[in-house]
C-alpha positions in Angstrom: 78.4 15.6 -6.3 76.0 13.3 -7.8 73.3 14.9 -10.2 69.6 14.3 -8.5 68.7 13.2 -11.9 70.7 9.8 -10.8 69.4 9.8 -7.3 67.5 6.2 -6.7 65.2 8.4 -4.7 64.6 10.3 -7.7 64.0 7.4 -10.2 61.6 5.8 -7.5 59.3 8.8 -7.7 59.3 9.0 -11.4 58.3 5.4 -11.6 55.5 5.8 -9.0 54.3 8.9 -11.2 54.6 7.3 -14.6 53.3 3.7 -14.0 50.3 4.4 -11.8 46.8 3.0 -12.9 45.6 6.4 -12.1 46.3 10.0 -13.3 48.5 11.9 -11.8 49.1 15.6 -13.0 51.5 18.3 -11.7 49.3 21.7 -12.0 50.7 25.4 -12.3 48.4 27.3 -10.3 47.2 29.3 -13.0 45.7 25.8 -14.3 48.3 25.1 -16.8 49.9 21.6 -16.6 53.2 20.6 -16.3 53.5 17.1 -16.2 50.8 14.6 -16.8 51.2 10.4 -16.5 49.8 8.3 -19.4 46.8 7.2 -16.8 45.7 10.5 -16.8 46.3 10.9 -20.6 44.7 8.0 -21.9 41.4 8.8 -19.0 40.6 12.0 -21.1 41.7 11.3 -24.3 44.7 14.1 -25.2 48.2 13.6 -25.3 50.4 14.9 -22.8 51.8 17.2 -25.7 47.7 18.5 -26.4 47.3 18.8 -22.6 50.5 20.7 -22.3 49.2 24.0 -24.4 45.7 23.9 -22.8 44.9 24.6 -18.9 42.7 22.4 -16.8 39.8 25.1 -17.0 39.0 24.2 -20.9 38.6 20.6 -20.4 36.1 21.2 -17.2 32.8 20.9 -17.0 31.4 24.7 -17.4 29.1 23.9 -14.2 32.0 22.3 -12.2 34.7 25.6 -13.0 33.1 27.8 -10.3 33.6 25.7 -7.5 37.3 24.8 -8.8 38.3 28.5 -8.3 36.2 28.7 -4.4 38.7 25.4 -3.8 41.6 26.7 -5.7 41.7 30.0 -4.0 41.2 28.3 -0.3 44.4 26.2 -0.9 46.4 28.9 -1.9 45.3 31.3 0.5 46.2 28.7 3.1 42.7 28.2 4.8 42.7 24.5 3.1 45.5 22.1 2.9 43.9 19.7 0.2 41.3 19.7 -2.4 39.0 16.9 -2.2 35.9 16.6 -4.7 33.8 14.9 -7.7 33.9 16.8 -10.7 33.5 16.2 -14.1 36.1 17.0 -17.0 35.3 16.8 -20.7 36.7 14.3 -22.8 38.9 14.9 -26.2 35.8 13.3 -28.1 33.2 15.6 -26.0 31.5 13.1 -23.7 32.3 14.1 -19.7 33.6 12.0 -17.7 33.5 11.6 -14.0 36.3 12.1 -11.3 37.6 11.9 -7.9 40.1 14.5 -7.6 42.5 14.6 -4.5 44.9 17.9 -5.0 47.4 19.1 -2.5 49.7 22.4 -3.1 53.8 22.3 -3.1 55.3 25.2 -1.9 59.4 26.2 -2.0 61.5 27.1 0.4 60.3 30.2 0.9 56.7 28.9 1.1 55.5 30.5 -2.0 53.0 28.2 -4.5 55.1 26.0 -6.7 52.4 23.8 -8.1 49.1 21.5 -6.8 50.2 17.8 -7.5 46.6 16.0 -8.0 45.2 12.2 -8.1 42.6 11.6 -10.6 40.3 8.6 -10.5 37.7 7.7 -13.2 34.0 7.3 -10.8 32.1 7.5 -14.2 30.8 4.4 -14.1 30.1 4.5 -10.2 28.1 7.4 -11.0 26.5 6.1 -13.8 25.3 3.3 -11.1 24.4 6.0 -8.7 22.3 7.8 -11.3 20.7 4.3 -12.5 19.8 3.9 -8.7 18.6 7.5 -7.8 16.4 7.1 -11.0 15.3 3.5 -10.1 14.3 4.1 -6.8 12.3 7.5 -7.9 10.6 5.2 -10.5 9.6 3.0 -7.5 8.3 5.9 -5.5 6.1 7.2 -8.1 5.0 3.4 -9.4 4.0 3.0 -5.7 2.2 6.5 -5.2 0.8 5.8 -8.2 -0.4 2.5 -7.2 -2.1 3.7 -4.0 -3.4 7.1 -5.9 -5.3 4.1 -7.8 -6.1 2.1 -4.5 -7.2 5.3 -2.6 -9.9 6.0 -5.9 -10.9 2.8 -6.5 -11.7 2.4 -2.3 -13.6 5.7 -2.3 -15.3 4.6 -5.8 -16.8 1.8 -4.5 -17.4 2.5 -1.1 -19.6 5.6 -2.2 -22.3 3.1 -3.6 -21.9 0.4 -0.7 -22.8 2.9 1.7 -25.9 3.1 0.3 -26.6 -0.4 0.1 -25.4 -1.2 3.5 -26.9 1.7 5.1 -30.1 1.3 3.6 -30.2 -2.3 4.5 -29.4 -1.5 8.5 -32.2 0.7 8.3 -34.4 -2.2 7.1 -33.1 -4.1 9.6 -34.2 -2.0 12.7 -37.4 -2.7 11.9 -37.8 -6.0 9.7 -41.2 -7.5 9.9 -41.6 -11.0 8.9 -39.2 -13.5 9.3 -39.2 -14.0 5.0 -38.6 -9.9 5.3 -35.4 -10.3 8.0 -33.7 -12.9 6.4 -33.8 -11.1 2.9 -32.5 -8.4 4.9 -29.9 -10.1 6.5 -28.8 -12.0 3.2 -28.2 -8.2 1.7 -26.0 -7.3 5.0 -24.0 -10.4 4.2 -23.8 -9.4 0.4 -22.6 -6.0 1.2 -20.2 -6.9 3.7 -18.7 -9.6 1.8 -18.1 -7.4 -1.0 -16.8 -4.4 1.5 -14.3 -7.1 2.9 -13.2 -8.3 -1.1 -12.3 -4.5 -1.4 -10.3 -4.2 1.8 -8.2 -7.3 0.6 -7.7 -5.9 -2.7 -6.0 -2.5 -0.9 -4.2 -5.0 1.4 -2.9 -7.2 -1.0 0.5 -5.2 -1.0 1.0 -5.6 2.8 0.0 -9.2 2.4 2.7 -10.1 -0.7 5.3 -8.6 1.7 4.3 -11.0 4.6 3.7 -7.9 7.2 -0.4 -8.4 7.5 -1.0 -8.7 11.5 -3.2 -11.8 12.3 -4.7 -12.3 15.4 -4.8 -15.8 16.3 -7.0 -17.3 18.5 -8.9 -20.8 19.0 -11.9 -20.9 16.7 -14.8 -23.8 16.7 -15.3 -26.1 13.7 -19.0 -26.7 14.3 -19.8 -23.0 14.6 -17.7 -22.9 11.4 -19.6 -25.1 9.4 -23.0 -23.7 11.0 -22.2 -21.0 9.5 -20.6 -21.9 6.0 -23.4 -23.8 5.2 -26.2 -20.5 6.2 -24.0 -18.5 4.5 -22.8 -19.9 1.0 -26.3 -22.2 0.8 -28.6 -19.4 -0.7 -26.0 -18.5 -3.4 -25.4 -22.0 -4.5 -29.0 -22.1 -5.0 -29.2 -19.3 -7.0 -26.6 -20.5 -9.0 -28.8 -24.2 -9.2 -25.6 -26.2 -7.3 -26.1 -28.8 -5.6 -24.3 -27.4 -2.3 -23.7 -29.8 0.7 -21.0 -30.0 4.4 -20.3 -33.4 5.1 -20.3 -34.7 8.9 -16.7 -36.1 10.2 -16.6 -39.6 8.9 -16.4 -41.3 12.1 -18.8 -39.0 14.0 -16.5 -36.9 16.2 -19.3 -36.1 19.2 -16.4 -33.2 21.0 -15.8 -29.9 19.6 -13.0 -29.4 17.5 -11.2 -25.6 17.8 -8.7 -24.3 15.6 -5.8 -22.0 15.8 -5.8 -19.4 13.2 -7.3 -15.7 12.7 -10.7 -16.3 12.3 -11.0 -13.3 10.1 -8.3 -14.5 7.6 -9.4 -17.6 7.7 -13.6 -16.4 6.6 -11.4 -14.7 3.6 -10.2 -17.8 2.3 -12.9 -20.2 3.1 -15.2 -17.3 1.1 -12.5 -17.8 -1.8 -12.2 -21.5 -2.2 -16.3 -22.3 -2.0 -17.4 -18.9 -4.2 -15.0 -20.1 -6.5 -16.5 -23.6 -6.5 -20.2 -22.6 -7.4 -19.2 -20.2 -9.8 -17.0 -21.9 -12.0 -19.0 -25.0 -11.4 -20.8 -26.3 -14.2 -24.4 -26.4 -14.9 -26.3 -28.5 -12.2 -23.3 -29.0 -10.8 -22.0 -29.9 -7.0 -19.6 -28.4 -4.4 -19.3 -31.2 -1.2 -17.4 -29.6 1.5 -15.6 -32.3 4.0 -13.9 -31.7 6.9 -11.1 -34.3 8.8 -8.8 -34.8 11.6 -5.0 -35.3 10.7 -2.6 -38.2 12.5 -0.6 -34.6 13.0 -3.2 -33.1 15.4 -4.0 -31.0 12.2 -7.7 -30.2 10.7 -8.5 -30.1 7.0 -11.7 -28.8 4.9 -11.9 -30.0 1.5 -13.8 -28.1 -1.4 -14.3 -30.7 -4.1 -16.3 -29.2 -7.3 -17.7 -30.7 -10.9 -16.7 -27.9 -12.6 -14.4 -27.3 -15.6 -11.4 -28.0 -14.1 -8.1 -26.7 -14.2 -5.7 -27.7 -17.0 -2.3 -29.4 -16.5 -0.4 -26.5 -18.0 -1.9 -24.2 -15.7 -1.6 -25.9 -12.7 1.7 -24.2 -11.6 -0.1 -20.5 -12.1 -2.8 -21.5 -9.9 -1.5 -19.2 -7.3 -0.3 -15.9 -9.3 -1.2 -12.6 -8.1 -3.7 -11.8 -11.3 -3.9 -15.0 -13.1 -7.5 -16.0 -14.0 -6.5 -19.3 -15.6 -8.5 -18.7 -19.0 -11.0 -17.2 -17.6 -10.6 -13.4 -18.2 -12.8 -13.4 -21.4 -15.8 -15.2 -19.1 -18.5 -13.5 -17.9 -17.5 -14.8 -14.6 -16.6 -11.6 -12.0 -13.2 -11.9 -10.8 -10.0 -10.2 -9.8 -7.7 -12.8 -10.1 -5.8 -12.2 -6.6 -8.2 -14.6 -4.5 -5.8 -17.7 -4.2 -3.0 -15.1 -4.5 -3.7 -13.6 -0.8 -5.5 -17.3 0.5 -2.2 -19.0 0.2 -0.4 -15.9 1.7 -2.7 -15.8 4.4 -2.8 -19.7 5.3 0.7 -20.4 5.0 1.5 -17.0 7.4 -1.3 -19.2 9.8 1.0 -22.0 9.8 -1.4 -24.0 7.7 -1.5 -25.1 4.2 -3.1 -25.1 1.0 -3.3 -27.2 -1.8 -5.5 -28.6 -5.1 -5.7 -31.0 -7.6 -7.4 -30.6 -10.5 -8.2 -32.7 -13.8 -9.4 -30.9 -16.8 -13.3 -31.6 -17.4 -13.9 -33.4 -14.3 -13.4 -30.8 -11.3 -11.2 -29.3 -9.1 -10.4 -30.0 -5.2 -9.2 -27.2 -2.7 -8.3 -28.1 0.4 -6.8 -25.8 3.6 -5.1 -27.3 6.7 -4.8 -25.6 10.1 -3.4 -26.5 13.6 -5.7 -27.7 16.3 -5.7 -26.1 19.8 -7.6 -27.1 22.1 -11.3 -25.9 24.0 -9.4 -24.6 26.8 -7.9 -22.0 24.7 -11.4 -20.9 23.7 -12.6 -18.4 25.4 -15.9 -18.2 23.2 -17.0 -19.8 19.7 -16.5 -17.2 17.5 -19.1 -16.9 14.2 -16.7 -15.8 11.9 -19.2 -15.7 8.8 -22.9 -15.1 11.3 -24.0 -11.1 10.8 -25.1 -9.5 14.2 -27.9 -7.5 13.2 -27.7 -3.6 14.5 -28.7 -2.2 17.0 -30.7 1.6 17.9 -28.4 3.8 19.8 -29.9 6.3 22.3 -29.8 9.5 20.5 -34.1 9.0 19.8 -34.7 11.7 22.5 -31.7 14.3 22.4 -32.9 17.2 20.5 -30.0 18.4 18.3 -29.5 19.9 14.7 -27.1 18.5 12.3 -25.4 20.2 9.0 -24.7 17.1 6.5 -22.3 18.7 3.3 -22.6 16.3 0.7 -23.2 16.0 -3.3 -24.4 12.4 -3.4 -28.0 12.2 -3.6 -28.4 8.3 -2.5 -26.1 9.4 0.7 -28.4 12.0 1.5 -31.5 10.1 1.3 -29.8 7.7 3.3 -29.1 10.2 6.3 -32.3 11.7 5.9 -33.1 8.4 6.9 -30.9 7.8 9.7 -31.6 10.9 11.3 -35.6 10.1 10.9 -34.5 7.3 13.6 -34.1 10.4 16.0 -37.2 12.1 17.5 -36.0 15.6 17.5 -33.0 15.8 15.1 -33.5 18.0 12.9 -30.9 17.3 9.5 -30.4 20.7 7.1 -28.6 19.0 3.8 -26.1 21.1 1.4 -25.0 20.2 -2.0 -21.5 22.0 -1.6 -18.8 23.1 -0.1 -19.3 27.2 -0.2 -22.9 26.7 0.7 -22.1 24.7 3.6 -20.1 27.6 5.0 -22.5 29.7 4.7 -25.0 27.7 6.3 -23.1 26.7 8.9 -22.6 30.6 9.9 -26.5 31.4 9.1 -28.1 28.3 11.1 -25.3 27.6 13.5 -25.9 23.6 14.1 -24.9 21.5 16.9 -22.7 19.4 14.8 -21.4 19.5 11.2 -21.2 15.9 9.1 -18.8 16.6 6.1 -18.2 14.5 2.9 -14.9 15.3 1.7 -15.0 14.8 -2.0 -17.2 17.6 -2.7 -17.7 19.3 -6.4 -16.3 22.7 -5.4 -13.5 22.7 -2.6 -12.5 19.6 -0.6 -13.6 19.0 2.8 -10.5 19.6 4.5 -10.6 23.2 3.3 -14.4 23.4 4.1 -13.2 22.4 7.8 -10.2 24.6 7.8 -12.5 27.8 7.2 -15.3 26.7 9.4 -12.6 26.6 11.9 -11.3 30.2 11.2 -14.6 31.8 11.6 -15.3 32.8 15.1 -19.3 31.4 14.7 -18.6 28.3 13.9 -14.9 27.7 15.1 -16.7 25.8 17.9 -18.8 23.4 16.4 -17.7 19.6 16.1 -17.0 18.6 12.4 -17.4 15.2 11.6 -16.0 13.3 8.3 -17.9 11.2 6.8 -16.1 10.1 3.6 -15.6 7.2 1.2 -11.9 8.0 1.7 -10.9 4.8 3.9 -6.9 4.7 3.0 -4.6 4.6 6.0 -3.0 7.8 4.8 -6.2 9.5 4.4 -7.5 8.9 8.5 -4.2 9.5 9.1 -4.3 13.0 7.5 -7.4 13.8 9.4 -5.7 13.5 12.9 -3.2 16.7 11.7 -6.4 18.5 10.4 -9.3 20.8 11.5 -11.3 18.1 11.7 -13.2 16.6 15.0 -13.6 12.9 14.2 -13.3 10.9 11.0 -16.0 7.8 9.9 -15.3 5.9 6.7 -18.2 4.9 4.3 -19.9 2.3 4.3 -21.2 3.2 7.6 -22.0 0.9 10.7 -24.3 2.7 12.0 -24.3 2.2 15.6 -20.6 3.2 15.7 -22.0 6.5 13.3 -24.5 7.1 16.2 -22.1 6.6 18.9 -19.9 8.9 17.3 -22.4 11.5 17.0 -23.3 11.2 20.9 -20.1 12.1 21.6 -20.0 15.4 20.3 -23.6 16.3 21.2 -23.2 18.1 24.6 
């Protein structure tokens, strides 16, 4: 009889053992090893002869041993038919390396364990790739919290003083004597708002790089839209001595003329392009808006300036997120991000933007947008015209209000709303402990809570009011500088009854208010 030794069969599987590009071992179950292929040698460093007085227990991982016993014990006792897991091993020069280890268990005749016969394949550098990308993306998620921790401070930072300024200037409003006295009023209103809308672009400027900003387009008038460029940017350019000035169509266009585009996006860049013309104008300078009709059915405006001008070398920066162009060390106020989000915003219009620009003589801006027409108009829309506030009816409903807040220019301010109201009667508290108490001692109608407070925050203020049997009842009302999605959001899952963000518009504040008065 032929020795097996000879058997083709035989010599096949020794082949297949030895030659494979990945380790194969034969295991005693007590971990020693009994055969081992050169794969599988050269992958951890030890010669078959080294490997052959050791077990596979001293070159494991200490934290990987455990589990290699729980799986160990499962195949022998029958309960698993294979072993199949990522573990690491130890290398002969003491780095670890990382496997995939199949292992299934031969057994004789007589079904007792003979020995596991395992496939190893080196995943080190798969996990190493896994780990680079785990730690990447948890670098990403803490850049980006990071990012809107600094957003969600910087919006309440500012907002806090605006409120004041835009509040008090409402007030003023409701009763603004002379016509001087209104239109200073006004020009403050348009101030204020124009710097609340500058920060809401700076916290939307991530939505806007990523092109998911919602626009709402609709058909917009041209003449309404100069009407109101030239009221609105006029007063600054004096100020600023610049000679400021809207050209007429060239060949007298007598109809209306109505674009289609989001009137508010569209207010943002025009705001950009002709601040940014008076103030980096030069001395005495000029800023000539023009307007024209396109072969294409398309409108342009124009913003040509004397100013400094842009140099060659800079031209193709022009539109980089943070890129002042040389001017960072002006005294100039800027951000850099402007022409950043106008372009974003125009081209997501289906418009266009462009310049040109020689150094020393000027620069020209111009923006094109599709034309619609007047039938699609259902009103002319005054993007840039302020619609002065109006008193609400709460004069005559007697009520009592609890305002918790630490900022003294936002308490004079509500002191002064609530003087509005004939028999309100406003009790103010510096903080959050005193507030509860009194809230239980004077029991109000309605609570109005700032949630940055020095001692607790207002969400915990609310939470206990809540608790209290007193004054579980009572409407709370936010009224907070915190304006960050995530922050109103968070108020819908708290104990609070309503939420208003600084700066206030106060007849949405009053109408608010109403609602919780019973």
């Amino acid at each position: 009889m032929a020795n097996k030794e000879d058997d083709p069969l035989v010599d096949q599987y020794r082949h297949a053992f030895e030659d494979a590009v990945f380790g194969v071992a034969l295991v005693y179950p007590d971990g020693r090893w009994l055969k081992v292929n050169d794969a599988f040698s050269k992958m951890i460093g030890y010669s078959p002869e080294e490997l052959y007085s050791i077990d596979f227990q001293s070159i494991t991982h200490p934290d990987d041993l455990a589990d290699d016993i729980v799986w160990i014990t499962k195949v022998m006792e029958g309960e698993n038919s294979v072993l199949k897991r990522e573990k690491r091993y130890i290398h002969k020069d003491g780095h670890y390396i990382w496997i995939n280890l199949t292992c299934s268990l031969y057994r004789d005749d007589e079904g007792q364990p003979g020995y596991f016969i395992a496939q190893i394949v080196d995943i080190t550098e798969l996990k190493i790739q896994q780990e680079n990308l785990i730690l990447a993306h948890k670098e990403a998620e803490e850049a980006n919290q990071a990012k809107s921790d600094f957003l969600s401070a910087m919006s309440h930072e500012l907002r806090t003083p605006l409120n004041s300024i835009l509040g008090f200037a409402q007030l003023l409003n409701f009763d603004s004597g002379s016509e001087a006295r209104k239109t200073y009023v006004e020009q403050i209103l348009r101030g204020g708002e124009h710097l609340l809308e500058l920060i809401n672009e700076i916290l939307e400027l991530p939505k806007i790089e990523s092109g998911q900003i919602e626009l709402s387009i609709e058909a917009i008038n041209t003449r309404q839209l100069i009407k109101d460029c030239q009221s609105f940017f006029t007063p600054l350019a004096d100020e600023a001595e610049i000679d400021f000035s809207i050209e007429p169509f060239q060949d007298n266009i007598g109809k209306d003329i109505y674009l289609l585009t989001d009137p508010k996006r569209l207010k943002q860049v025009l705001i950009n392009l002709i601040s940014n013309a008076i103030k980096y104008n030069k001395e005495k300078g000029s800023v000539r808006v023009k307007q024209a009709i396109n072969d294409d059915n398309t409108y342009t405006i124009t913003v040509e300036d004397t100013g400094k001008g842009i140099p060659a070398k800079l031209h193709h920066k022009v539109f980089e997120p943070f890129n002042r162009l040389g001017a960072e060390s002006s005294r100039i106020a800027g951000s850099g991000i402007g022409l950043t989000i106008s372009k974003k915003l125009i081209e997501q219009m289906d418009g266009s933007i462009g310049f040109e620009s020689t150094e020393g003589k000027g620069s020209t801006f111009w923006v094109t947008i599709p034309i619609t027409n007047g039938d699609m108009a259902s009103q002319t829309q005054e993007i840039l015209a302020y619609k002065p506030t109006e008193k609400f009816g709460l004069e005559n409903k007697p009520f009592t209000a609890l305002y918790i807040e630490d900022n003294h220019q936002n308490q004079a301010l509500m002191k002064l709303i609530f003087d509005q109201f004939n028999q309100a009667t406003l009790n103010i508290i510096h903080s959050g402990l005193e507030g509860i108490k009194a809230a239980k001692a004077t029991l109000p109608d309605i609570i109005l809570l700032d949630m940055g407070l020095p001692d607790i925050n207002g969400n915990d203020v609310a939470t206990r009011l809540k608790a209290i049997d007193l004054t579980a009842k009572i409407p709370i009302i936010a009224v907070s500088a915190n304006a960050m999605p995530s922050d109103i959001q968070k108020s819908k899952t708290s104990k609070l009854d309503d939420y208003v963000t600084k700066p206030l518009k106060l007849n949405d504040f009053m109408k608010t208010i109403s609602k919780h008065i019973k």
